[in-house]
N, C-alpha and C positions, 0 to 999 in steps of 0.2 A: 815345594815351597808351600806354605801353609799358608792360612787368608789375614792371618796378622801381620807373617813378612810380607806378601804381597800389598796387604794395603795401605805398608810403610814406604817400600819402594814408588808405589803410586803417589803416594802423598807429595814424598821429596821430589821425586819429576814434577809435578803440580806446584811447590815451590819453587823448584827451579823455573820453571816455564813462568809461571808469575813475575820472578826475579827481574829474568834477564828482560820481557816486556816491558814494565815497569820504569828498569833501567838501561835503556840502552849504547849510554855512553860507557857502559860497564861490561868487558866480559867476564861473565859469571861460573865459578862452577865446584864443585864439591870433592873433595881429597879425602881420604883416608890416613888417621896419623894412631897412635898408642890410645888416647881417649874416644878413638870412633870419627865420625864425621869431622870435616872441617868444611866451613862454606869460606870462599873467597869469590874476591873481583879486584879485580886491577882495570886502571881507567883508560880508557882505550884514545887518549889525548896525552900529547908530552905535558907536564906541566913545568910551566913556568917558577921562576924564581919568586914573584909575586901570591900568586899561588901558594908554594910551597908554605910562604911569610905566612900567608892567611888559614894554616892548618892543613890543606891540602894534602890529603895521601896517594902516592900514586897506585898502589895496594890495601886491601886490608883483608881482613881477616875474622871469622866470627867460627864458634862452635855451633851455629843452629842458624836456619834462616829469620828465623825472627829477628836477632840478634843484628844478622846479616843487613835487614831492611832498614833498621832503625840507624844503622851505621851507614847507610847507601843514604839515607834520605840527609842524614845531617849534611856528609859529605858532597849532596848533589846541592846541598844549599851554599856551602861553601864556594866550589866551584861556579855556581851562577853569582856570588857574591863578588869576586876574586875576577873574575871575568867581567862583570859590568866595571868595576872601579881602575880595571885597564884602558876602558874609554871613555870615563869621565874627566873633564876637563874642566879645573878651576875657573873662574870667572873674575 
């Protein structure tokens, strides 16, 4: 292995390892499909039907971690969104 694959391999573990820190309510992790990498995560929580209403993926899917995070963090706001307005109660 040569020190440019090597220190691709390094990288994507360093991403990953970031990832899954990051996001813990997510398991994270990297596939091989016809175009090379895929990063995923799927939510390691059933979601609810409310949830769902409010965008909620219980999967997703990205070509690159970058991709990946920017998709993690929308959806980590979602779900914090989706989740508080289960316990609010009108007045």
């Amino acid at each position: 292995m040569d020190d440019s694959a090597f220190d691709a391999e390094m990288r994507t573990a360093q991403q990953l390892s970031v990832l899954s820190v990051t996001y813990p309510g997510w398991d994270i992790g990297i596939a091989h499909d016809e175009s090379g990498l895929l990063w995923w995560a799927t939510l390691r929580r059933p979601v609810t039907e409310r949830m769902r209403a409010s965008g909620v993926a219980e999967w997703v899917r990205q070509p690159d971690a970058i991709a990946l995070a920017a998709t993690l963090a929308w959806q980590t706001s979602l779900v914090h969104n989706a989740r508080a307005s289960e316990f609010w109660v009108p007045r």
